[in-house]
C-alpha positions in Angstrom: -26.1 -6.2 -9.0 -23.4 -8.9 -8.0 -20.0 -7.2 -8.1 -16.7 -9.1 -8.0 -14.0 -6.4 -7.3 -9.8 -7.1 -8.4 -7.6 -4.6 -6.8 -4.7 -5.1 -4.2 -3.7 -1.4 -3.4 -4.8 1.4 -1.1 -5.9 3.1 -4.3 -8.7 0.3 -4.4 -10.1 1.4 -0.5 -12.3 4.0 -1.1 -13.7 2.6 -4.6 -14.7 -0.8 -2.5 -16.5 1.1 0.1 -18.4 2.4 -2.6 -19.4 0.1 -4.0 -20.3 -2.1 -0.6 -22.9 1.0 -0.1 -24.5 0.4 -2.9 -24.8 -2.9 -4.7 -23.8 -6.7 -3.6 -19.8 -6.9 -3.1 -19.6 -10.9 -3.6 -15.9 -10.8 -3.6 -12.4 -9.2 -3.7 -9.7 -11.1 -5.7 -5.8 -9.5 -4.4 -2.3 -10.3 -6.1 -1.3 -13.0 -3.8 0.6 -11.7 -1.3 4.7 -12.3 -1.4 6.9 -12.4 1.6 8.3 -8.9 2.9 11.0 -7.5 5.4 13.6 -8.9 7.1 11.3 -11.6 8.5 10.1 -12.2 5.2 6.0 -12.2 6.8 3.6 -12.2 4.3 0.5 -9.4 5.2 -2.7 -8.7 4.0 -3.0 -5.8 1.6 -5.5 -2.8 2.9 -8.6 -3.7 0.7 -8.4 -7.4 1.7 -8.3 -6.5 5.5 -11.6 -3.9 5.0 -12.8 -7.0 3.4 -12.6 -9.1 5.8 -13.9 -7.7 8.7 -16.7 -6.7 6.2 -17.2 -10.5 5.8 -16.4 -10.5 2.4 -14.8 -13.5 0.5 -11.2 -12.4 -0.5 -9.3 -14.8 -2.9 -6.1 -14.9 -3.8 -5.2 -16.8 -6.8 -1.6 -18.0 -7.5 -3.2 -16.8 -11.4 -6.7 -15.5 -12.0 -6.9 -17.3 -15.1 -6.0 -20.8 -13.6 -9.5 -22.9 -14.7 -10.6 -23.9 -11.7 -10.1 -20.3 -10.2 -12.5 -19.5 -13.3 -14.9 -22.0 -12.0 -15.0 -21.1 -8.6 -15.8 -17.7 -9.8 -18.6 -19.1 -12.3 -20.3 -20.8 -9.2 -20.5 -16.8 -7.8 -22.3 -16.3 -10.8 -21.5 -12.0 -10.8 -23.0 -9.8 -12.9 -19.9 -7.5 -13.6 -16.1 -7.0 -12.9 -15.0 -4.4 -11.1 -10.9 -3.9 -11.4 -8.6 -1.1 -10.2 -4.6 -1.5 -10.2 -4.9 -5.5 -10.0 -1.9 -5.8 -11.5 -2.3 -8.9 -13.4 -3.3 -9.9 -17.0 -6.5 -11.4 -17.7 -7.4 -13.7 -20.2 -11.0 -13.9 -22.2 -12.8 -16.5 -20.4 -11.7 -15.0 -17.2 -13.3 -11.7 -18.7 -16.2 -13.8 -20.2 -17.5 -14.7 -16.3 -19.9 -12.1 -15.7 -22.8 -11.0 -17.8 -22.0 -7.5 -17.9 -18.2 -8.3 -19.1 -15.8 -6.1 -16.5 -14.3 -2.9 -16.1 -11.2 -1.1 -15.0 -10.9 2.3 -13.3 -7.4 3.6 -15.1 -5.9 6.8 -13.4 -5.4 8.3 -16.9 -6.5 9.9 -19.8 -6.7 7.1 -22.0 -5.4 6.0 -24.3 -2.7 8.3 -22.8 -0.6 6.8 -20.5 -1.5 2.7 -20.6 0.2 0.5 -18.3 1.5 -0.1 -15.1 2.9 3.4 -14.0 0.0 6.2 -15.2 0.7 9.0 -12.3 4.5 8.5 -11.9 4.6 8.9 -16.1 2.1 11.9 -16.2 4.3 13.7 -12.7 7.1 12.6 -14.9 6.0 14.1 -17.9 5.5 17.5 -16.5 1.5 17.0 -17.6 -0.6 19.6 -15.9 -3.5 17.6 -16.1 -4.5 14.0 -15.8 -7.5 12.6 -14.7 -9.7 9.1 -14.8 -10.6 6.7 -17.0 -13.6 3.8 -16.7 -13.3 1.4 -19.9 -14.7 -2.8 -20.4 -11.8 -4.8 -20.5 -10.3 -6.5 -23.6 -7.4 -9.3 -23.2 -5.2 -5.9 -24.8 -4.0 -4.0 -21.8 -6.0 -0.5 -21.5 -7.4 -1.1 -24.5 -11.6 -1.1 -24.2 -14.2 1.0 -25.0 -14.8 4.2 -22.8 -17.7 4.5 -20.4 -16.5 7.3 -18.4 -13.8 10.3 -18.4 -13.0 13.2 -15.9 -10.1 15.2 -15.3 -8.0 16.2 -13.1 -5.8 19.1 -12.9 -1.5 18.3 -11.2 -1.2 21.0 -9.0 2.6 22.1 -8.2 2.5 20.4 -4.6 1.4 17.1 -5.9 3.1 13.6 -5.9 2.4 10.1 -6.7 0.8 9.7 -3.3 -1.4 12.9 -3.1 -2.6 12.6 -6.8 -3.3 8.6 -6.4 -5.6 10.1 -3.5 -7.7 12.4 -5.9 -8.1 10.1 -8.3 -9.0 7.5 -5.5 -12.0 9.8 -4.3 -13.0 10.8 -8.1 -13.6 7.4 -9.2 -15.1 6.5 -5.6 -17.6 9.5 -6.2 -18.5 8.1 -9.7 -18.6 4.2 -9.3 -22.3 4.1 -8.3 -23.4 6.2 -10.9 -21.2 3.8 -13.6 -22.6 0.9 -12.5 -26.3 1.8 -12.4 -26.1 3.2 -15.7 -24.2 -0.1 -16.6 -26.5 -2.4 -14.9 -29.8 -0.3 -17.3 -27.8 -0.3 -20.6 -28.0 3.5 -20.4 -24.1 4.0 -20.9 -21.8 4.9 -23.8 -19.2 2.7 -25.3 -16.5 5.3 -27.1 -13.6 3.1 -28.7 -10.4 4.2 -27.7 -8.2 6.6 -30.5 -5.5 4.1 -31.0 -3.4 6.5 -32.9 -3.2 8.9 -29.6 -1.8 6.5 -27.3 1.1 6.2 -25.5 2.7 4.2 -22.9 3.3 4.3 -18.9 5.3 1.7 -18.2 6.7 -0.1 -14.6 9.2 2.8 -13.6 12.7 1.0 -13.6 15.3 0.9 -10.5 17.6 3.0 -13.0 14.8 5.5 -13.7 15.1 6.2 -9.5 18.8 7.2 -9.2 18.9 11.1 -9.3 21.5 12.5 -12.4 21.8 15.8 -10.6 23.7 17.2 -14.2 19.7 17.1 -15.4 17.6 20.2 -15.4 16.4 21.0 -12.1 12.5 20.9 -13.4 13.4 17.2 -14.2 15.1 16.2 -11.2 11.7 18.1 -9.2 9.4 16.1 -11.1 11.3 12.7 -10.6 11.1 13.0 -6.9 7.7 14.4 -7.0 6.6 10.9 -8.9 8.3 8.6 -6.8 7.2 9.9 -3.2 6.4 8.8 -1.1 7.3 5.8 -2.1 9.8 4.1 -3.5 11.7 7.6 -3.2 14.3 9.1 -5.6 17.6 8.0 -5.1 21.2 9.5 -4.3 24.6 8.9 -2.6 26.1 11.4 0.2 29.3 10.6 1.9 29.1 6.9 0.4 25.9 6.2 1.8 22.5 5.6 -0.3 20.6 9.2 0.2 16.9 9.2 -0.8 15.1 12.5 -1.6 11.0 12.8 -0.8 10.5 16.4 -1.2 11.4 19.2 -3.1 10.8 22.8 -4.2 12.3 24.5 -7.3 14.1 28.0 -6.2 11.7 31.1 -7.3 14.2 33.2 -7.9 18.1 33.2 -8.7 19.7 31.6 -6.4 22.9 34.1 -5.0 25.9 33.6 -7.0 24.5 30.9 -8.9 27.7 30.1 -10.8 28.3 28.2 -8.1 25.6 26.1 -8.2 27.2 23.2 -10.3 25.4 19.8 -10.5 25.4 18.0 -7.4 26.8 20.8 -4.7 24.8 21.1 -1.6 24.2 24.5 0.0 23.3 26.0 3.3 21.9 29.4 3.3 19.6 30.7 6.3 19.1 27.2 6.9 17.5 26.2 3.9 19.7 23.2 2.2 20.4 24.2 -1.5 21.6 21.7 -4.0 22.4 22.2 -7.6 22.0 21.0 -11.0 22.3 20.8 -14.9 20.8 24.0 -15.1 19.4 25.8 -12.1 18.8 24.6 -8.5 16.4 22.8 -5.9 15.6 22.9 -2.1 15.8 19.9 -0.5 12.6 19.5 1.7 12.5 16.4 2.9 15.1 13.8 2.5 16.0 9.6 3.7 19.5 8.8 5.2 20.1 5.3 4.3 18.7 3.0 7.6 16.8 6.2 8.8 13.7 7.9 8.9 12.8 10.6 7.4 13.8 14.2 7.7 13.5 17.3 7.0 16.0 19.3 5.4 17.0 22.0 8.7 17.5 18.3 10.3 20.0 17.0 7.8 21.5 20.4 8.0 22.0 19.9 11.5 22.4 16.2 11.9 25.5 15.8 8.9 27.0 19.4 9.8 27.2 19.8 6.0 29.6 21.5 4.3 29.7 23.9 2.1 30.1 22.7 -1.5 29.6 19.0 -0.3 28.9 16.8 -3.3 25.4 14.4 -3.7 25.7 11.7 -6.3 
């Protein structure tokens, strides 16, 4: 079975391997890559380094669904499409290359939570469970017919990174089994419930700036879906203050009426910081220009003040 694999994320790594072990990898097609950093250098992505020092072709279309990027992947002549956060749209003839038709591996529970941003929206959310998704493609985003469908319970310590990870390894533990029962027409085909759908989409710059005069669950939940990365964003003393990690308090904090939105708090070392309604620990934070730290080292570090404002 001739695969042709579309993913340009670490989230892709694991599910390639697999797939190499098993059937003919004939290529990997990445987002081309843009220009980053100060020195504006433009790097491979993860799954296109594995690839090449696999010796696998990796292309890197300007658009997939340019024509003669759709001929040079006729010539390949795959027998199925293999896609995992790609990131791009993809028209029916493009979809219409291989035999099989092509599928996407969607960290969801479709049709819950289609588009760009599945994890961060679920984290978000406050879902206790998520889980994976294998569907064929359609030219409607997330929109096919189901072949496969695990879950996956959030646990309390989880972020965007860790749960990307387990949802990574599930679909990398399943793949072989998908595609052989793909590749003997011994799969099912369950259409999508269009009426239980909703929508995940591209978190927003504005979504990543803290309003500490939210609930603390919400403000726990919005820096658990953005870390590690892009991180959830604050200002302290003027200066751009990303947090990475945080725990909701257990039990009342001491004197908690004075816990107002946006006061930090040092007691036995543990930096306090209040909200709309209750308050968080701060783990784990980003000075602006810095790396991180943890939270005894900003302590330490800033010589906070008691009652300090973060905005």
């Amino acid at each position: 079975m001739k695969v042709i694999f579309l993913g340009s994320t670490d989230f892709s790594l694991p599910i390639l391997r697999a797939i190499r072990d098993k059937f003919e990898l004939s290529g990997l097609v990445i987002v081309k890559p843009k220009p980053r950093g100060r020195g504006l250098k433009t790097g491979l992505p993860g799954p296109a380094v594995w690839a090449q020092e696999q010796g696998i072709k990796v292309f890197d279309p300007e658009t997939p669904n340019d024509q003669t990027f759709i001929h040079e992947l006729t010539r390949l002549n795959p027998d199925i499409f293999v896609l995992a956060a790609y990131g791009c749209i993809l028209n029916g003839e493009f979809l219409r290359i291989p035999r099989l038709g092509g599928i996407n591996i969607h960290p969801s529970l479709l049709p819950k939570y289609r588009g760009a941003a599945p994890i961060q929206r679920a984290i978000l959310a406050d879902e206790k469970v998520t889980g994976l998704t294998v569907f064929f493609m359609d030219e409607k985003i997330d929109h096919g017919d189901i072949v496969f469908k695990s879950e996956l319970p959030i646990d309390e310590a989880d972020n965007y990174g860790t749960l990307s990870d387990k949802l990574s390894v599930l679909a990398a533990a399943e793949i072989g089994g998908i595609l052989t029962a793909i590749a003997g027409g011994n799969h099912p085909r369950i259409p999508q419930d269009d009426t239980a759908k909703s929508q995940a989409p591209k978190i927003q710059k504005e979504e990543m700036v803290i309003d500490w005069r939210r609930p603390a669950r919400q403000i726990f939940n919005l820096i658990r879906a953005l870390a590690p990365n892009p991180g959830a964003r604050s200002n302290f003393r003027s200066r751009e203050l990303i947090i990475t990690k945080a725990a909701m308090v257990g039990s009342p904090f001491p004197d908690e009426n004075r816990m107002t939105a946006g006061t930090l708090h040092v007691i036995n070392k543990i930096l306090y910081a209040g909200t709309g309604e209750g308050s968080l620990i701060l783990q784990e934070l980003k000075p602006e220009n810095k790396k991180k730290i943890s939270g005894l080292d900003f302590i330490n570090g800033f010589r906070i003040k008691e009652g300090e404002k973060i905005e």
